[in-house]
C-alpha positions in Angstrom: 70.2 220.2 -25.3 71.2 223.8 -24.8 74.5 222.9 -26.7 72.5 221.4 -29.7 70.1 224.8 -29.9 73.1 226.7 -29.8 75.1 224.8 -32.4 71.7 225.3 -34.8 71.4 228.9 -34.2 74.8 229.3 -34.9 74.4 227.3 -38.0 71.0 229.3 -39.4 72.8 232.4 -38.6 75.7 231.4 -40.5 73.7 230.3 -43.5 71.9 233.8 -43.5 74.1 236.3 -42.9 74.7 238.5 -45.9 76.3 241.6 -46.9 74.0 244.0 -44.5 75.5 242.3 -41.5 78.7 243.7 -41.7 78.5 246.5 -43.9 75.6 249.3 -45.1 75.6 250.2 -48.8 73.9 253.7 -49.0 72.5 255.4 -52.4 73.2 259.2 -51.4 70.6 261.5 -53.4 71.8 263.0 -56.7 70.4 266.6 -58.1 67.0 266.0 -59.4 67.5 265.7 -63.6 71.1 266.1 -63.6 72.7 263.4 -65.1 75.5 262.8 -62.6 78.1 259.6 -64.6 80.6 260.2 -61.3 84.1 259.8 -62.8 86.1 261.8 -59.4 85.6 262.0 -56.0 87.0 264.5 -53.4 87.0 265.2 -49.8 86.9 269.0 -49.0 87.1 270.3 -45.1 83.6 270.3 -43.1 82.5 267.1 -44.5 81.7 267.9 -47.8 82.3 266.3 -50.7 82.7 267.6 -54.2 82.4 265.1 -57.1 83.0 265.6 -61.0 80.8 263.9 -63.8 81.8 262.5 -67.0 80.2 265.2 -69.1 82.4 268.0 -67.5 80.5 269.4 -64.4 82.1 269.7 -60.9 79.3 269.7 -58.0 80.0 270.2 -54.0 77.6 267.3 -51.8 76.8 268.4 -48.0 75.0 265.8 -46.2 76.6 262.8 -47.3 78.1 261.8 -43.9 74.8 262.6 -42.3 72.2 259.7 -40.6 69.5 261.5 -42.5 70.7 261.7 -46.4 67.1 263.1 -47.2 68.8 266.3 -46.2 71.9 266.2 -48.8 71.9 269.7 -50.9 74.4 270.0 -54.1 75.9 272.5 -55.4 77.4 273.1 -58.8 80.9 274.4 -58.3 81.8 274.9 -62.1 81.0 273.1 -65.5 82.8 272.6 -69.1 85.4 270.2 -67.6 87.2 267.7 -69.5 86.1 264.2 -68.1 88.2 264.3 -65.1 89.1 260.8 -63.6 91.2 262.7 -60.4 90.5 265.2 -57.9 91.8 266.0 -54.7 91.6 269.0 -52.1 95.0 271.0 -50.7 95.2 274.6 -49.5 91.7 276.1 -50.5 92.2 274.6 -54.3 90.4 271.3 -56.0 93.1 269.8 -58.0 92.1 267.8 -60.8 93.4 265.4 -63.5 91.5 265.9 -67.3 92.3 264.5 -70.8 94.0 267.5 -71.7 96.0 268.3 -68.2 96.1 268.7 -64.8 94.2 271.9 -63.5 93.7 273.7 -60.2 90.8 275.4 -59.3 89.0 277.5 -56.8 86.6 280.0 -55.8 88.5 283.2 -54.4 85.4 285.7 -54.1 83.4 283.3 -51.3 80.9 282.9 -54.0 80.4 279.2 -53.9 81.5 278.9 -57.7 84.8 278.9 -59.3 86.6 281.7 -60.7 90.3 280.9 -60.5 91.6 278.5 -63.4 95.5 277.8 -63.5 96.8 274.8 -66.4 99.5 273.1 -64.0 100.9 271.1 -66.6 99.7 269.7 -70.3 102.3 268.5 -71.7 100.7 264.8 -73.1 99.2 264.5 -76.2 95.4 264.4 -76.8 93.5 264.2 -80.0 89.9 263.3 -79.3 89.9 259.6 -79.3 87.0 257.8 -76.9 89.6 256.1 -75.0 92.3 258.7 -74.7 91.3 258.7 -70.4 93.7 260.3 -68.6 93.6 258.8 -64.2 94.7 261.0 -61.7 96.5 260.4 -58.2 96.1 262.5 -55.2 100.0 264.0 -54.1 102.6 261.7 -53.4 104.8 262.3 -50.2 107.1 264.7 -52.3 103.8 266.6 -53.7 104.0 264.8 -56.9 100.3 263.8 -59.1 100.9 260.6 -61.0 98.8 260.4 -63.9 98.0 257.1 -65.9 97.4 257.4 -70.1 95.0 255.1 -71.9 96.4 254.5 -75.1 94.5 255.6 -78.4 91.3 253.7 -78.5 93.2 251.7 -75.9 95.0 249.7 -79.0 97.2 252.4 -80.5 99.5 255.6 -79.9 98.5 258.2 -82.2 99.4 261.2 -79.3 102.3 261.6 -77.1 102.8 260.1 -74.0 100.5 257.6 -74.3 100.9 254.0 -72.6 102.9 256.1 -70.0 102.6 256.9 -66.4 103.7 260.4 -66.0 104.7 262.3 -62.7 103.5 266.0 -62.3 105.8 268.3 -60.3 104.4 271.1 -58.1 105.6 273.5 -60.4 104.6 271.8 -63.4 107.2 269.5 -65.0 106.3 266.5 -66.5 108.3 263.5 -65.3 108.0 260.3 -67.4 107.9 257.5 -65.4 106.6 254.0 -66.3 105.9 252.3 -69.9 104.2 249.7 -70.9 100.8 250.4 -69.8 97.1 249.7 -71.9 94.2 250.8 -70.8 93.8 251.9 -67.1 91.3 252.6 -64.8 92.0 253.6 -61.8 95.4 255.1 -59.4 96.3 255.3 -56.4 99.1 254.4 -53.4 99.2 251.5 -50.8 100.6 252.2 -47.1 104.3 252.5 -47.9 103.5 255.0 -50.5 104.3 253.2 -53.8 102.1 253.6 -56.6 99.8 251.4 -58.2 97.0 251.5 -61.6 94.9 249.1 -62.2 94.8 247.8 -65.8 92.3 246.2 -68.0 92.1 243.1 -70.3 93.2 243.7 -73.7 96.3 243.3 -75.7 99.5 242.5 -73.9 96.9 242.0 -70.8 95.8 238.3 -70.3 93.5 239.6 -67.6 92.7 242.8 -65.8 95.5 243.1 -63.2 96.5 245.7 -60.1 100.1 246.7 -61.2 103.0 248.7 -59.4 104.1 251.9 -60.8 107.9 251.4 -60.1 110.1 254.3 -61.5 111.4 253.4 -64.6 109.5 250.2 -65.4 108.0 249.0 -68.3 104.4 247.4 -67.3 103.8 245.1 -70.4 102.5 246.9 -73.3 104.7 248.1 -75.7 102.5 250.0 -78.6 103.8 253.4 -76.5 107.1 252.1 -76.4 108.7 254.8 -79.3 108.3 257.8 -76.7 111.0 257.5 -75.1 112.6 259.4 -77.7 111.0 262.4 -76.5 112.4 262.8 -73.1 115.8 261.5 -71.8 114.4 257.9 -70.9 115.6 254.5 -71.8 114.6 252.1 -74.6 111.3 250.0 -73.1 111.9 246.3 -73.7 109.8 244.8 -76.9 108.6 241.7 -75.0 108.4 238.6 -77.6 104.6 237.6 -78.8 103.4 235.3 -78.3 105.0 234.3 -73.9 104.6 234.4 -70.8 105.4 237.6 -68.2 107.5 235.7 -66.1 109.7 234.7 -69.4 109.6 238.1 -70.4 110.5 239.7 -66.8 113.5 237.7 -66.7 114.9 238.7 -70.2 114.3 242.1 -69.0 114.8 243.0 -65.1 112.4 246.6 -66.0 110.2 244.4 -66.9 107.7 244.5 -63.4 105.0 242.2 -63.3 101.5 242.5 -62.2 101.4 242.5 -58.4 97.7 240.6 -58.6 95.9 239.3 -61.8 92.1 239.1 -61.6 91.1 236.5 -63.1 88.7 237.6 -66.1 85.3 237.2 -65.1 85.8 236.0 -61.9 86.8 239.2 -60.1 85.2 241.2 -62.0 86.4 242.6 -66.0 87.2 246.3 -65.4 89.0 247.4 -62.4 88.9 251.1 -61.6 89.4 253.0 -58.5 91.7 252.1 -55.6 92.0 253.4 -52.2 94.3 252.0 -49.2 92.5 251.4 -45.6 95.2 253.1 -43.1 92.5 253.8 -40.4 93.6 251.2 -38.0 90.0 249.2 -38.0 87.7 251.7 -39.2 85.9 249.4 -41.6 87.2 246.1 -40.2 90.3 244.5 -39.5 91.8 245.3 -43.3 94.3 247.4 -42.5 96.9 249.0 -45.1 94.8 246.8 -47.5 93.5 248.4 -51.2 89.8 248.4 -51.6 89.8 248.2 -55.2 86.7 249.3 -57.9 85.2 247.4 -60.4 82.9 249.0 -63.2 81.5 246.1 -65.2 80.5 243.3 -62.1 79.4 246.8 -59.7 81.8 245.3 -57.1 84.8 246.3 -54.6 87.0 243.9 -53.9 89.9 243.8 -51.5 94.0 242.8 -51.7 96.4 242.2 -50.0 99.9 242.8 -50.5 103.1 241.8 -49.8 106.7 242.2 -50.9 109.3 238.8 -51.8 112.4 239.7 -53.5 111.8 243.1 -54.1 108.6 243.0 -56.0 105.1 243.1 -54.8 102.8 240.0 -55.2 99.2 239.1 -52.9 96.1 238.0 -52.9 92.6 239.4 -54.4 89.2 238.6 -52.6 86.1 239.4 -53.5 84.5 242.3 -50.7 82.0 244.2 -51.3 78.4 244.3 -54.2 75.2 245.7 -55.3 76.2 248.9 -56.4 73.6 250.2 -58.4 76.4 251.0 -61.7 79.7 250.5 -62.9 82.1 251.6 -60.2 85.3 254.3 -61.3 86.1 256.3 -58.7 86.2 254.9 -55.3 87.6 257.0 -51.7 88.1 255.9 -48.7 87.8 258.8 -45.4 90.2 257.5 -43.2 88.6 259.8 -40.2 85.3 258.4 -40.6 86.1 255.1 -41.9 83.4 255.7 -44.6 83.8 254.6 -48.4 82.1 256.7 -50.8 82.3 255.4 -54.4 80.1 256.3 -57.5 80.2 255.4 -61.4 78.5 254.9 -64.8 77.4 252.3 -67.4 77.6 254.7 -70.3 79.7 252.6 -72.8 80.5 249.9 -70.7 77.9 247.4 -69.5 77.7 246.9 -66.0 75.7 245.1 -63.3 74.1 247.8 -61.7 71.3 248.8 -62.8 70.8 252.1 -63.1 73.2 254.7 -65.7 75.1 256.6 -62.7 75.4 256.6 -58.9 76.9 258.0 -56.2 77.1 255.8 -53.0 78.5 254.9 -49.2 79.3 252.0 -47.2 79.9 252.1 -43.7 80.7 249.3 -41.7 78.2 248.2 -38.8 80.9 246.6 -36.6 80.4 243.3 -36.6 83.4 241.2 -38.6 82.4 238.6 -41.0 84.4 235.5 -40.8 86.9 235.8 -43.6 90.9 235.2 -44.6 92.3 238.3 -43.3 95.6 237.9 -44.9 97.4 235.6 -47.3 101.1 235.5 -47.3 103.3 232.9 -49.8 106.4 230.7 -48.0 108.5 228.4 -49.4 106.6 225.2 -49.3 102.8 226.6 -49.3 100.8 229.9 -47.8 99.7 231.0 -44.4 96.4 232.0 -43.9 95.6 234.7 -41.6 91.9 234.7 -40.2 89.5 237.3 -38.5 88.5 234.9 -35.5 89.4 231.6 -34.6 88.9 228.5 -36.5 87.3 225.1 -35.6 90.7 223.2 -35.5 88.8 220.3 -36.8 87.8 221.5 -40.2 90.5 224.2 -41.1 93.4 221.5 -39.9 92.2 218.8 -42.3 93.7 219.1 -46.0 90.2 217.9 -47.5 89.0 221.4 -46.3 90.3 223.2 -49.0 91.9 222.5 -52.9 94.1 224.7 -55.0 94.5 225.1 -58.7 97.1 226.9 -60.4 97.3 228.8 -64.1 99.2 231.7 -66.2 98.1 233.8 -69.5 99.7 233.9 -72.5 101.5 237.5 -72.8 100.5 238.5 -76.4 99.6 241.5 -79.3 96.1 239.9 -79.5 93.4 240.5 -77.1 93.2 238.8 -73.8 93.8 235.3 -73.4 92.5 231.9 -71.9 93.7 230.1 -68.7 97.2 228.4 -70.3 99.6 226.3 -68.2 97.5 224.9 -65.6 98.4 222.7 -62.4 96.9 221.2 -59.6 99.4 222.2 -57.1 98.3 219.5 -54.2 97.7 220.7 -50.4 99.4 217.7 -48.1 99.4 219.3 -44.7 97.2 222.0 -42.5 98.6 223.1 -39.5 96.4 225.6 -37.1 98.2 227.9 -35.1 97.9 227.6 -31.1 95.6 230.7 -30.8 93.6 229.5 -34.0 94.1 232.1 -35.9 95.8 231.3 -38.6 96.6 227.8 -40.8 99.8 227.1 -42.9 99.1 225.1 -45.8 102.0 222.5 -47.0 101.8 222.6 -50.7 103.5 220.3 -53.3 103.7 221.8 -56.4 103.4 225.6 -56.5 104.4 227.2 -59.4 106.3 230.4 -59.6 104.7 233.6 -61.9 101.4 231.7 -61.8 98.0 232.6 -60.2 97.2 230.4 -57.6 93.7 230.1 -56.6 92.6 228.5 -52.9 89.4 227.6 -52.2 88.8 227.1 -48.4 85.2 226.1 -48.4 85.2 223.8 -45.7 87.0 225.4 -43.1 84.7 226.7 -40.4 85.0 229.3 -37.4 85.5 227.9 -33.7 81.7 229.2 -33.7 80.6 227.1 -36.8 80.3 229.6 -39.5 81.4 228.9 -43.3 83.7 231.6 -44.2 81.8 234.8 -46.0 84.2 234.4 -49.2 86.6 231.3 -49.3 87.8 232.1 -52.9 91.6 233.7 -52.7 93.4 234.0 -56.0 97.2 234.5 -54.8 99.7 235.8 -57.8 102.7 234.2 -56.8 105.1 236.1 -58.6 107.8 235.0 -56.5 108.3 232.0 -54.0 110.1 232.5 -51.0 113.3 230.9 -50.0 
């Protein structure tokens, strides 16, 4: 009998957890009538926070770590900024990436405002145009900024530089580094220090994607192609229209594909900010995986990554909702293990209701049930898991099913699901702590996205998996 009550508490409990259960999403109080469309987010010493709007102003937060956020006081630091989409603090200065350039900043009197303005570099074009964003990174291990550039109303190239990633020196040089890229919206670095963008749906772009910034590369698009010319840098590839990546990639080895696709309105349509968990279980047992930002669905979802024949390739989930706008910037404190993330709807539609935000999440300690990790072998995947499973469910192949699809690589404007397969799962073998599964599969496909869905694999306690959707981009298949 006590079994039986058990097994059905376990079971209500497992129908009714939600999102609170494991992790607190927190609005943190904004300056009364300021209209605050976040676009940058940096932490300072002392626990403050400064933040930078869309419409140019730079404001310092205290109080947003605190239990009590009715007690958060702002200050504006400086305004008549350029829409800066990067910030970071380093030796008493707020560095910070704008259309125009990358700036330093700081307040050298100890009168809580700015008064020191020094142009680092600005040596991109900029005429204007809506889209003409410019994303900036925080220092790379050699003190390096890598800055992303939307292309001219995210379609054309009408100033210079743009479809690049660019590298900006210390003491100001501009190093081109990448081609190829559309429309981006977000930068950052994973654990080993390689950088990463995430780009959005479009031309060349079948779906919104999470793409590595390897030196020299050329990232798909190629209406920035022609400035090459204007620094000592090689010929980008002109990819063939209509194909595939993977047909394209191996025509031309610079060619680097998208590390993980997200599949067009089902993680999300705009992907934005990304930060990498290196806090050894701050906010769960994630570590050195990206949190990544998403402006139109409101959402952070989470990858994993790993490397198979020198390229990157992994697995998207979906993490974390309810934000109350479109996410863009989103930073993770790796002391605290506390995300704060913040965003607008202003020209792009989002779920969130509410036209700017600024918000945390901290985790309450308790670990949903979920795939940890999901790594690609020869013949199928092994599937990592935060607990144990029930040996029953997760060891039968009926437990989950797998289908499998590419984009077409093209000029024109996104594309459907093309090539599709039903790549068939004929064994499920559970580990001897129950930890993890590796799933025999006939028939993956190599440059596709594959997506699992484990739905009826249970825990060892009887709960249903929080999220049991995993899209894998299986750019390469192990040998």
């Amino acid at each position: 009998m006590r079994h039986i009550i058990f097994s059905l508490l376990t079971a209500a409990f497992a129908s009714a957890a939600t999102q609170s259960d494991y992790y607190l999403r927190e609005e943190i109080p904004l300056p009364p009538g300021e209209v605050m469309e976040i676009g940058s987010i940096a932490l300072m010493p002392e626990q403050k926070i400064a933040v930078t709007t869309r419409r140019g102003d730079l404001w310092i937060c205290t109080g947003a770590y605190g239990d009590d956020l009715s007690k958060v006081t702002w200050k504006k630091f400086t305004q008549g900024l350029h829409e800066p989409f990067g910030m970071f603090w380093k030796a008493d200065w707020l560095y910070l990436t704008q259309r125009p350039e990358v700036t330093r900043i700081k307040d050298s009197t100890g009168s809580g405002f700015a008064d020191t303005f020094e142009t680092i570099c600005s040596d991109w074009g900029i005429n204007g145009d809506y889209h003409e964003f410019a994303f900036g990174s925080e220092p790379d291990k050699n003190g390096d900024i890598w800055v992303v550039l939307c292309l001219t109303g995210s379609a054309a190239a009408n100033s210079d530089w743009r479809g690049w990633c660019v590298r900006i020196t210390s003491d100001g040089k501009m190093i081109p580094t990448c081609s190829g890229i559309r429309s981006p919206g977000g930068i950052g670095f994973n654990a080993e220090g390689d950088a990463f963008y995430t780009d959005n749906q479009g031309l060349w772009n079948g779906s919104s994607s999470l793409k590595w910034l390897k030196p020299g590369s050329f990232q798909g698009n190629p209406t920035g192609n022609k400035f090459h010319s204007l620094a000592n840098f090689p010929a980008p590839p002109e990819p063939a229209d209509p194909s595939r990546v993977l047909a394209e990639r191996l025509k031309h080895p610079e060619f680097i594909p998208p590390a993980v696709v997200f599949p067009h309105a089902i993680i999300g349509q705009s992907p934005t900010g990304i930060a990498c968990d290196m806090s050894n279980g701050k906010f769960g047992p994630w570590k050195n995986q990206l949190y990544v930002g998403e402006q139109t669905h409101s959402q952070i979802q989470r990858v994993c990554l790993e490397k198979v024949n020198d390229l990157y390739q992994g697995a998207v989930f979906h993490f974390l909702e309810g934000f109350e706008a479109g996410l863009i910037p989103v930073r993770y404190d790796q002391e605290t293990g506390m995300i704060f993330t913040g965003g607008s709807n202003r020209g792009w539609a989002s779920r969130g209701s509410k036209p700017f935000t600024f918000e945390r999440v901290k985790w309450t300690g308790r670990t949903p049930f979920e795939i940890e990790t999901m790594t690609a072998n020869s013949d199928g995947f092994t599937l990592n898991f935060t607990e144990p499973v029930d040996p029953a469910s997760a060891g039968d192949p009926a437990s989950y099913s797998m289908a499998a699809w590419t984009y077409i690589l093209q000029s024109g404007y996104g594309s459907p699901e093309v090539d599709q397969a039903a790549p068939k799962i004929t064994a499920a073998t559970v580990s001897p702590d129950k930890k993890s599964v590796r799933l025999k599969i006939d028939g993956l496909v190599r440059g596709h996205v594959h997506h699992l869905d484990s739905k009826g694999v249970k825990s060892a306690s009887g709960q249903a998996l929080w999220h049991a959707d995993a899209y894998y981009t299986l750019n390469e298949i192990p040998k």
